[in-house]
RODO-747054 format. One record per residue (C-alpha): residue number from 0; chain; y negated, z negated, x negated. Coordinates in nm, 4 decimals. Each point is the difference from the previous one (the first is absolute). Last residue first. Example, Ala and Ser with C-alpha at 12.3 -4.5 7.8 and 13.67 -1.06 7.14 Angstrom:
residues 2
(1, 'A', (0.1060, -0.7140, -1.3670))
(0, 'A', (0.3440, -0.0660, 0.1370))
This chain:
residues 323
(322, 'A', (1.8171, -3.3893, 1.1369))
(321, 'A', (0.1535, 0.2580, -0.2303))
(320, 'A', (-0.2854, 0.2213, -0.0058))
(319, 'A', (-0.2681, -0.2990, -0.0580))
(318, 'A', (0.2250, -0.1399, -0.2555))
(317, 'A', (0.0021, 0.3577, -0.2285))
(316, 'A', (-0.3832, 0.0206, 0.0483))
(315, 'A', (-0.0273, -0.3417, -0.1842))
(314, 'A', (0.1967, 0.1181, -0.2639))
(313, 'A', (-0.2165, 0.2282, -0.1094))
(312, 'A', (0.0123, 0.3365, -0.1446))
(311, 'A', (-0.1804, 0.2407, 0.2164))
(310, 'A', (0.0549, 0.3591, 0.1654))
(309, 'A', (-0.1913, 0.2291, 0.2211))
(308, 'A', (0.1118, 0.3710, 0.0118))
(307, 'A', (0.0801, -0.0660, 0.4097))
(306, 'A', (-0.0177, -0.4218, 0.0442))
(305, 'A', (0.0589, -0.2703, -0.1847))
(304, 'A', (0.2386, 0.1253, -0.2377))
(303, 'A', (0.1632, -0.2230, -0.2585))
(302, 'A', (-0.0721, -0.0166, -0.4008))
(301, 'A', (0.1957, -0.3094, -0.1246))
(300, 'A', (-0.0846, -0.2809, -0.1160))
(299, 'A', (0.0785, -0.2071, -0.3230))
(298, 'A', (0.2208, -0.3095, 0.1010))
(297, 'A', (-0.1095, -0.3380, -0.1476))
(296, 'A', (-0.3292, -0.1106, 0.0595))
(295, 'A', (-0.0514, 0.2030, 0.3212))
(294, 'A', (0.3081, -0.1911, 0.1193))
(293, 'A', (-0.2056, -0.3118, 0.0131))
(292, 'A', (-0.2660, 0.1105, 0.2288))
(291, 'A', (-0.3221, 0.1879, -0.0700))
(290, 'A', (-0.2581, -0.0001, 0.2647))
(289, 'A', (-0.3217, -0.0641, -0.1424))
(288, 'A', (0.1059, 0.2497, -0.2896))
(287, 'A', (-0.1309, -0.0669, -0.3512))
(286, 'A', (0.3214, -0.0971, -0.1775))
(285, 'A', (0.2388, 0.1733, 0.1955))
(284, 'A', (-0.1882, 0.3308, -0.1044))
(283, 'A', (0.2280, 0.1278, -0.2433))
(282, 'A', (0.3282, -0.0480, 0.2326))
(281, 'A', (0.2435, -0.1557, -0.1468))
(280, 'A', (-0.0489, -0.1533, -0.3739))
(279, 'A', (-0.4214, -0.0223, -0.0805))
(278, 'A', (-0.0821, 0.2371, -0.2653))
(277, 'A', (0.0144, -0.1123, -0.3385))
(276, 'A', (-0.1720, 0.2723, -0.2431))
(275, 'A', (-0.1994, 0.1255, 0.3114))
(274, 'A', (-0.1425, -0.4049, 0.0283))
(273, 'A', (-0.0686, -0.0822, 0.3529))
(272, 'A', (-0.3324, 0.0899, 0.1680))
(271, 'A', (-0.1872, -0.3077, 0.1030))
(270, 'A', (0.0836, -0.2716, 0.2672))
(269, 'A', (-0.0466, 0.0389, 0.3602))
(268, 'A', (-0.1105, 0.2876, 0.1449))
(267, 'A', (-0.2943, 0.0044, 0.2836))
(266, 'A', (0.0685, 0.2180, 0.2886))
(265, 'A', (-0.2740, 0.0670, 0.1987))
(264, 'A', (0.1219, 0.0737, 0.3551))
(263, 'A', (0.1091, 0.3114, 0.1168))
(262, 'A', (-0.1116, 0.2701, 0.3201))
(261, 'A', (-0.0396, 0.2537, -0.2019))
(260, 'A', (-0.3086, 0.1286, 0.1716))
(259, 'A', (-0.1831, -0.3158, -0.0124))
(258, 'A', (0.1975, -0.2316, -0.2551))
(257, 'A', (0.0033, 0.2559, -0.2344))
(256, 'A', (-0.3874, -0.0309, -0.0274))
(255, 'A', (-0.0389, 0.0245, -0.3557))
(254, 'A', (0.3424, 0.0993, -0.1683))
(253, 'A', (0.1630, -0.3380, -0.0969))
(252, 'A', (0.2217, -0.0155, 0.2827))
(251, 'A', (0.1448, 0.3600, -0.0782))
(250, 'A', (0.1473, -0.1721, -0.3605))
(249, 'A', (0.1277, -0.3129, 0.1728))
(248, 'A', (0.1907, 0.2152, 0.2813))
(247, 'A', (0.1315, 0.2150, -0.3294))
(246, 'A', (0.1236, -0.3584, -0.1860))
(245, 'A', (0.1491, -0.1379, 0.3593))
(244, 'A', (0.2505, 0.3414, 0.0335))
(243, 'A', (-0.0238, 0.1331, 0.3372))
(242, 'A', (-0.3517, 0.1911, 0.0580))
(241, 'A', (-0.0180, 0.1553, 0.2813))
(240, 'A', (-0.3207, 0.1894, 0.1083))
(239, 'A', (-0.1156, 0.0342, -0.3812))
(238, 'A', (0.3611, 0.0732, -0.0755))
(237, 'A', (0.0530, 0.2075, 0.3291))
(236, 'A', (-0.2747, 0.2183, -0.0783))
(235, 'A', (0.0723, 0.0914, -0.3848))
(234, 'A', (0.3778, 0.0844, 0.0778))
(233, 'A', (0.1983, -0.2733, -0.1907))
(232, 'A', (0.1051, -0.1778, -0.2627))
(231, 'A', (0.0273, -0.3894, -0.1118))
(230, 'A', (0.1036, -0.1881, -0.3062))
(229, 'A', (-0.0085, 0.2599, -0.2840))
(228, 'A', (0.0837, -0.1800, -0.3025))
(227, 'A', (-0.1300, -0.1038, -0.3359))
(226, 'A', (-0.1863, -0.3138, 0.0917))
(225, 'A', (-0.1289, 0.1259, 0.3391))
(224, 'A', (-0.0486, 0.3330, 0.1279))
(223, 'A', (-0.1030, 0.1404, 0.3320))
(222, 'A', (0.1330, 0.3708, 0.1131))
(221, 'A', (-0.2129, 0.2146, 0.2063))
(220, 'A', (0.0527, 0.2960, 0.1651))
(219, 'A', (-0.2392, 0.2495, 0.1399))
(218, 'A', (-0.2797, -0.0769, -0.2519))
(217, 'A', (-0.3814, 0.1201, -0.0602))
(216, 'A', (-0.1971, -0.2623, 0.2368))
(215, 'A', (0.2597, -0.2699, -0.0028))
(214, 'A', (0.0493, -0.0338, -0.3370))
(213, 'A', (-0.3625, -0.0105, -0.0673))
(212, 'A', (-0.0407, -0.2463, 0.2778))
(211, 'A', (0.3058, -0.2188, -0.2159))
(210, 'A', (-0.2091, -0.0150, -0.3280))
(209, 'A', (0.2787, -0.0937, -0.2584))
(208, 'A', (0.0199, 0.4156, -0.0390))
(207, 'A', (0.2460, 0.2280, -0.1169))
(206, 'A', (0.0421, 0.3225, 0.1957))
(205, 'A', (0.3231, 0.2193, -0.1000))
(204, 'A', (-0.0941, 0.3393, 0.1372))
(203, 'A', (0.1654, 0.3357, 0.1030))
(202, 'A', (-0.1838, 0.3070, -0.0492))
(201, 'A', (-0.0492, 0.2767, 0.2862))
(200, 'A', (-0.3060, 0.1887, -0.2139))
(199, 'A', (-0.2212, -0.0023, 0.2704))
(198, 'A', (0.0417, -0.2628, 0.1561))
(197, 'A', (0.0287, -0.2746, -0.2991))
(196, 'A', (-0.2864, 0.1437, -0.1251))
(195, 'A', (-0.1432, -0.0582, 0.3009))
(194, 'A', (0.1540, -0.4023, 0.0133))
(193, 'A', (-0.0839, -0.0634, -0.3703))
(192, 'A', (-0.4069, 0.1185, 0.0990))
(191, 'A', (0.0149, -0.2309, 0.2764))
(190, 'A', (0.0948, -0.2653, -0.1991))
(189, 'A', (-0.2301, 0.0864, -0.2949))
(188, 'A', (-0.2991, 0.0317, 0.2553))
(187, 'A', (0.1224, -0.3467, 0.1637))
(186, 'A', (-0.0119, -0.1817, -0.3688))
(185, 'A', (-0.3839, 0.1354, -0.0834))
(184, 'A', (-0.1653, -0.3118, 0.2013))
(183, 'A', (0.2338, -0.2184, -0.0515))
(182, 'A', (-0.0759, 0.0243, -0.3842))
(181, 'A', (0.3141, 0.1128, -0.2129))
(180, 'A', (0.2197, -0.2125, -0.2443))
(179, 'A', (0.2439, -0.0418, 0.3681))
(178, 'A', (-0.0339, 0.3805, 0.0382))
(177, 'A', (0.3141, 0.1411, -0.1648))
(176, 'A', (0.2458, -0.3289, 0.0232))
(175, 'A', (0.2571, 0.2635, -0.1409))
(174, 'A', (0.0387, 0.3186, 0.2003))
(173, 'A', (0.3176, 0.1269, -0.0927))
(172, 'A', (0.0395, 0.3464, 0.0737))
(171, 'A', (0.2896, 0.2467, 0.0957))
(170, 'A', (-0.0060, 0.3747, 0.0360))
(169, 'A', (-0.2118, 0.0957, -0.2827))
(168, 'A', (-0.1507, 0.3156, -0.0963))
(167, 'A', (-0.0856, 0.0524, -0.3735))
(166, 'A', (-0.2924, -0.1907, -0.0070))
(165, 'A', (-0.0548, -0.2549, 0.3364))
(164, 'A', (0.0053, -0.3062, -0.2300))
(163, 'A', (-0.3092, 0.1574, -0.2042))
(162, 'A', (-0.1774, -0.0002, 0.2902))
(161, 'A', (0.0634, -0.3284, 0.1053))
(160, 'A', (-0.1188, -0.1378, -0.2887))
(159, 'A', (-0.2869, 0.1918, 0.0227))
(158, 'A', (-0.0782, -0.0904, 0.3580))
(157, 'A', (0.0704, -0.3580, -0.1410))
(156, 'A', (-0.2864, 0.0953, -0.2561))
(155, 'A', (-0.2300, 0.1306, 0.2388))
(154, 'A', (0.0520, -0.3458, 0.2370))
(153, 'A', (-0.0680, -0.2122, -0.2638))
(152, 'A', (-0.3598, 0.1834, -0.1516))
(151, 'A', (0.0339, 0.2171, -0.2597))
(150, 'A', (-0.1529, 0.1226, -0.3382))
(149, 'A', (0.2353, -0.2532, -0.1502))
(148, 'A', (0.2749, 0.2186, 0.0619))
(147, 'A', (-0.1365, 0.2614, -0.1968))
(146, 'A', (-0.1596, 0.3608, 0.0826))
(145, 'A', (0.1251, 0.3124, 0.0067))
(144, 'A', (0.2131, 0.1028, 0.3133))
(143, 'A', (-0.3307, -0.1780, 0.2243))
(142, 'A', (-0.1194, 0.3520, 0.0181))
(141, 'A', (0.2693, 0.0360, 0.2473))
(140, 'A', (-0.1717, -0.2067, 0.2403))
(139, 'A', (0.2258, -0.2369, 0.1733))
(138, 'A', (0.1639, -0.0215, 0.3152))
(137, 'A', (0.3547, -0.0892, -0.0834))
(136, 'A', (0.1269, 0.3228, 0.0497))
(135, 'A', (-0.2912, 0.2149, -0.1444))
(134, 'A', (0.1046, -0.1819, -0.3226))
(133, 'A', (0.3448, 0.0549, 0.0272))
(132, 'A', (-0.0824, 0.4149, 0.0226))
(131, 'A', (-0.1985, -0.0712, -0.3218))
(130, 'A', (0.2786, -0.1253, -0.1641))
(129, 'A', (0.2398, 0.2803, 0.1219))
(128, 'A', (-0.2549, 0.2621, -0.0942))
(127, 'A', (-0.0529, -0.1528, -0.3605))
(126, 'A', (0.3924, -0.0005, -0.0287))
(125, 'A', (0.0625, 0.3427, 0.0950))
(124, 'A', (-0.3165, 0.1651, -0.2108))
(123, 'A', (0.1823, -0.2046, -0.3198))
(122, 'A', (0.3290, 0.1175, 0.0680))
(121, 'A', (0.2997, -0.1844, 0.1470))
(120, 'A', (0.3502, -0.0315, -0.1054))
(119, 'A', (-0.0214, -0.3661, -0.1514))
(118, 'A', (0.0812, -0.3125, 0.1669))
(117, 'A', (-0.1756, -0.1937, -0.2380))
(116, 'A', (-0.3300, 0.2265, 0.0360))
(115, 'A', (0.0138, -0.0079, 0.3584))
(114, 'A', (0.0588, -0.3932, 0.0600))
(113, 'A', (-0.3252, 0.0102, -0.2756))
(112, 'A', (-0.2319, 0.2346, 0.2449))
(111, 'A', (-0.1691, -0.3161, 0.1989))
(110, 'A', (-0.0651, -0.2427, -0.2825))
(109, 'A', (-0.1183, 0.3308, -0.2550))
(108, 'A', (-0.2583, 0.1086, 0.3253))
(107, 'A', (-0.1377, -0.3594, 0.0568))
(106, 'A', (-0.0555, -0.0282, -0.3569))
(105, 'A', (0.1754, -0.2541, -0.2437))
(104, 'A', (-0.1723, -0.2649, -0.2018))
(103, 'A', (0.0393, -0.2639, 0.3186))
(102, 'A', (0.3979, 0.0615, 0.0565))
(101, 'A', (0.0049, -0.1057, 0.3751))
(100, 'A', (0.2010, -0.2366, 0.1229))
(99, 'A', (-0.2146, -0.3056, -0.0750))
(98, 'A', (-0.3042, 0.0778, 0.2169))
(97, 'A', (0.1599, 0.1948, 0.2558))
(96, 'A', (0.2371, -0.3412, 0.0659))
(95, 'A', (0.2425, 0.0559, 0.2337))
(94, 'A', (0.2258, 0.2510, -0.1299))
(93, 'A', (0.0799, 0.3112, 0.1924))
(92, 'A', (0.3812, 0.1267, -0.0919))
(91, 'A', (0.1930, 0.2734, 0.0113))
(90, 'A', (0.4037, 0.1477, 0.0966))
(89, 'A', (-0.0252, 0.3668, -0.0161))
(88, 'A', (0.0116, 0.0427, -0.3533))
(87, 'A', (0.3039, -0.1775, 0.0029))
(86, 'A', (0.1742, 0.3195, 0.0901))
(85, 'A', (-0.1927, 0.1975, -0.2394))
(84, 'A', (0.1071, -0.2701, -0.2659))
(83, 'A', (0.3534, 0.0597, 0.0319))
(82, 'A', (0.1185, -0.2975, 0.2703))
(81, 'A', (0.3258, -0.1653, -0.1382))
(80, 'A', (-0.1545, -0.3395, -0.0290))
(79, 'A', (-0.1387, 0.0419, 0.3681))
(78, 'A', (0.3327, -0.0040, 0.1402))
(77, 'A', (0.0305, 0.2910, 0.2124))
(76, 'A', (0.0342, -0.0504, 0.4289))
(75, 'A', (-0.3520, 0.1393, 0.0159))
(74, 'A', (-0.1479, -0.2595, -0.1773))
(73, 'A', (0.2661, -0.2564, -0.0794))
(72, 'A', (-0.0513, -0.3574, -0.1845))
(71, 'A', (0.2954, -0.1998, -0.0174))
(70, 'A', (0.1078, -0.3346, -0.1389))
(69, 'A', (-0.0879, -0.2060, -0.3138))
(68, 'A', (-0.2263, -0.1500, -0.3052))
(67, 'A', (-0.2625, 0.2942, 0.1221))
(66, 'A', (-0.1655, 0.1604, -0.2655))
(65, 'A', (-0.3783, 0.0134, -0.0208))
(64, 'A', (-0.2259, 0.3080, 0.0767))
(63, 'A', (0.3083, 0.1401, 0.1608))
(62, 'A', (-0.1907, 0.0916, 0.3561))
(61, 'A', (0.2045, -0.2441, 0.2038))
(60, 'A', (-0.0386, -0.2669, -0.3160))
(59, 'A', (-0.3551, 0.0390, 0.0141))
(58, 'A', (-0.0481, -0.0633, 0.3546))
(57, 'A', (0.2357, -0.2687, 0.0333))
(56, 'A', (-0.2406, -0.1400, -0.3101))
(55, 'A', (-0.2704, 0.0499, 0.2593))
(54, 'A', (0.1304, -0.1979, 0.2918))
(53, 'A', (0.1604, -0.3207, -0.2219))
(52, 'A', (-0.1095, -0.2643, 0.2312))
(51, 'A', (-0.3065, -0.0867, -0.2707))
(50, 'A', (-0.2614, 0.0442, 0.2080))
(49, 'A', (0.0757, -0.0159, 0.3827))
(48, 'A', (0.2481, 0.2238, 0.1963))
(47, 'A', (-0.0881, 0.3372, 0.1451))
(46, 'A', (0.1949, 0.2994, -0.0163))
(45, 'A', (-0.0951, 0.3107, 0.2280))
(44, 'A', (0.2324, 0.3108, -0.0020))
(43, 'A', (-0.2235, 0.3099, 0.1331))
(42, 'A', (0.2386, 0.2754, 0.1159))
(41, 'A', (-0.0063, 0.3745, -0.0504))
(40, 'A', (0.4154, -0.0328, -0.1580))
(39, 'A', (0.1369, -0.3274, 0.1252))
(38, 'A', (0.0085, -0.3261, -0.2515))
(37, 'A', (0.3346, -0.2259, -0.0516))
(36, 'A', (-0.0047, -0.3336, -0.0494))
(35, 'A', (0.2533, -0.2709, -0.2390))
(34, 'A', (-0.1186, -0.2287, -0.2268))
(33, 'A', (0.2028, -0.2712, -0.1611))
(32, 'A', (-0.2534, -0.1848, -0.2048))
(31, 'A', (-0.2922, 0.1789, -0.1095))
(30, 'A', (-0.2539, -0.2224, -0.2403))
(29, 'A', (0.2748, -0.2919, -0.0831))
(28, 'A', (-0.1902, -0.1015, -0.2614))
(27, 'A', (0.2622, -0.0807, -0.2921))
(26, 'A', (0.0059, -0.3304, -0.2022))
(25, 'A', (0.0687, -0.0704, -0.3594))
(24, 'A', (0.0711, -0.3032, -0.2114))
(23, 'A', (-0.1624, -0.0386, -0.3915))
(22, 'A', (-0.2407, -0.2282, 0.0643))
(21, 'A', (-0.3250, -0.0341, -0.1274))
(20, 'A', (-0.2250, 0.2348, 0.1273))
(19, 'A', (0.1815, -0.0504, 0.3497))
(18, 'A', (0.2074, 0.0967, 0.2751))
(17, 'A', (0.0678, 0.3477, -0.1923))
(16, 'A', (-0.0477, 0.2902, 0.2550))
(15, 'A', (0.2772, 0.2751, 0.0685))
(14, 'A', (-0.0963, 0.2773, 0.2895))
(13, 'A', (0.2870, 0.0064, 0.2674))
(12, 'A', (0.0541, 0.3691, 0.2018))
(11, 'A', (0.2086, 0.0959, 0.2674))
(10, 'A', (0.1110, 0.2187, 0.2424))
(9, 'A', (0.2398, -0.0456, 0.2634))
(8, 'A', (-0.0561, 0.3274, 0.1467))
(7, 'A', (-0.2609, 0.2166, 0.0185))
(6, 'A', (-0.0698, 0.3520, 0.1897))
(5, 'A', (-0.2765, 0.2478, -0.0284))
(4, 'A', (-0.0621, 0.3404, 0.2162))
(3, 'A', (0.1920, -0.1017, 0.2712))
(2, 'A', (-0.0127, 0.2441, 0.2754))
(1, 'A', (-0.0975, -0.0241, 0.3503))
(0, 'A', (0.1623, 0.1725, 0.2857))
C-alpha cells in the first residue's frame, strides 16, 4: 500500500504588484490558486505547465522558502511550519540554474559541508567524509572538493548542486527545471543520474519541467498547470495516451512528431496568455480553448475523474458524461 509522503490542500499564495509607476492601486498575481495534490513516498511527481503558471513558486511555498497566503501543507501528516529543523532537513531542493545557484567565491567542499555545519553535531573528519562520499555519488572526482564554481562546466555544477541537496539525507526533493539551462547533450546524463540516485537512496521527487518529454522520461504522475492551478492529473502513460483537458492535448501536440505516435493534431492556441493579476473568470483557459462554451466563462471547474487516478477540470468532460 502506498504512503503519502506530502499532502496539500487548498493552498495558496498571491504576490502584490502596483499596476503602475504612477498610480497608487495594487494588484496580486495569482501564482498558486487553490491547489490541492498529494505525492506518494519513492514516487516521481511531474508538473509541467508553461512559464509563468506559477510551478516554481508552488515549489517554494511547499518547501517554506516563501509563505503561503493560505491552506495546508503536510509532510508526513505534520504541518511543515511545526517541522524542527532536522525534520525539514529532509525536505530539499535542486535549482535550475547551476550557474546562478551556486555561491561563486565559495569552494566546492565549503558549498557541500554548510547543511552540516548549520546543523551542528558533526566533526571535522565526519563532515569531509560525508562530502566526499556525495562526491563519489554524483560521479565526480573528489579532487574536484577544492576548486570554484567557475572552474566548471554546466553539468559539474548541477552535479554539485545536486550534491549539496543530497547532504544530510533527504527523503523528499524538488527538482526545479534542473536541466532546462543545460545543453541537450549533458540533460539525459543528469536525468539518468536523478533516477539512480533516486534508486538507491529510495527518495521521493517533485519534477518541474515546461519540457513535457522530460516529464515523461523521469515521472510516474503528472499534473499540468495553468494560471495558478492544476488542471489535469494523471498516471504518466494515460496522460500522454489520454489526454482530457484541451490545454494538456495542446501541450503534447507541440512535442515534435506527436501527431505520429500520439496520434493528435497540432493544436494552435488562440490568443496570448491572460494576465496572472486578472485571470480570466471560470475556467482559466476559457479564453484560449477552441472549444470553450459559455458556461466556461462563468462557472470555475471542477476536478472529475476520467478514468483510474486520472482526473481533469473541464466542463466539457462533465457534458460528455451526462450525455
Amino acid at each position: 500500500m502506498s504512503e503519502t509522503l506530502l499532502e496539500v490542500k487548498n493552498l495558496k499564495k498571491y504576490f502584490p504588484v502596483k499596476h503602475g509607476m504612477f498610480s497608487s492601486g495594487k494588484g496580486f498575481v495569482h501564482a498558486v490558486d487553490d491547489i490541492s495534490l498529494s505525492v506518494e513516498k519513492g514516487e516521481t511527481f511531474g508538473l509541467v505547465g508553461e512559464s509563468g503558471c506559477g510551478k516554481s513558486s508552488l515549489s517554494r511555498v511547499i518547501l517554506g522558502l516563501v509563505p503561503r497566503d493560505s491552506g495546508e501543507i503536510l509532510y508526513k501528516g505534520k504541518d511543515v511550519s511545526t517541522l524542527d529543523r532536522a525534520q525539514r532537513s529532509k525536505m530539499r531542493m535542486v535549482f535550475q540554474n547551476p550557474f546562478a545557484s551556486l555561491n561563486p567565491k565559495e569552494r566546492v567542499f565549503d558549498t557541500i559541508a554548510e547543511p552540516y555545519r548549520i546543523a551542528g553535531g558533526y566533526s571535522r573528519e565526519q563532515i569531509r567524509e560525508e562530502v566526499l562520499k556525495l562526491l563519489d555519488l554524483v560521479g565526480l572526482s573528489r579532487g574536484y572538493a577544492n576548486r570554484y564554481p567557475h572552474e566548471f562546466s554546466g553539468g559539474q555544477r548541477q552535479r554539485i548542486g545536486i550534491a549539496r541537496a543530497l547532504a544530510m539525507n533527504p527523503e523528499f526533493i524538488i527538482c526545479d527545471e534542473p536541466v532546462s539551462a543545460l545543453d541537450v547533450s549533458i540533460q539525459a546524463q543528469i536525468l539518468n543520474l536523478l533516477r539512480d540516485i533516486q534508486k538507491e537512496l529510495g527518495l521521493t521527487y517533485v519534477f518541474i519541467s515546461h519540457n513535457l518529454g522530460v516529464v515523461k522520461y523521469v515521472s510516474d504522475r503528472i499534473a499540468v498547470m495553468y494560471l495558478g492551478k492544476i488542471i489535469e492529473v494523471s498516471k504518466a502513460a494515460d496522460l500522454y495516451a489520454n489526454p482530457s483537458h484541451p490545454y494538456t492535448q495542446a501541450l503534447l501536440s507541440a512535442i515534435p512528431g506527436a501527431s505520429e505516435y500520439l496520434h493528435i493534431d497540432r493544436v494552435l492556441l488562440k490568443d496570448d496568455i491572460p494576465s496572472p493579476v486578472n485571470p480570466p473568470a471560470g475556467c482559466r483557459f476559457c479564453t484560449r480553448c477552441l472549444y470553450a462554451k459559455e458556461i466556461c466563462s462563468q462557472e470555475e471547474p471542477q476536478m472529475q475523474p476520467v478514468g483510474e487516478g486520472h482526473y481533469a477540470a473541464c466542463h466539457l468532460l462533465r457534458k460528455e458524461a451526462e450525455g
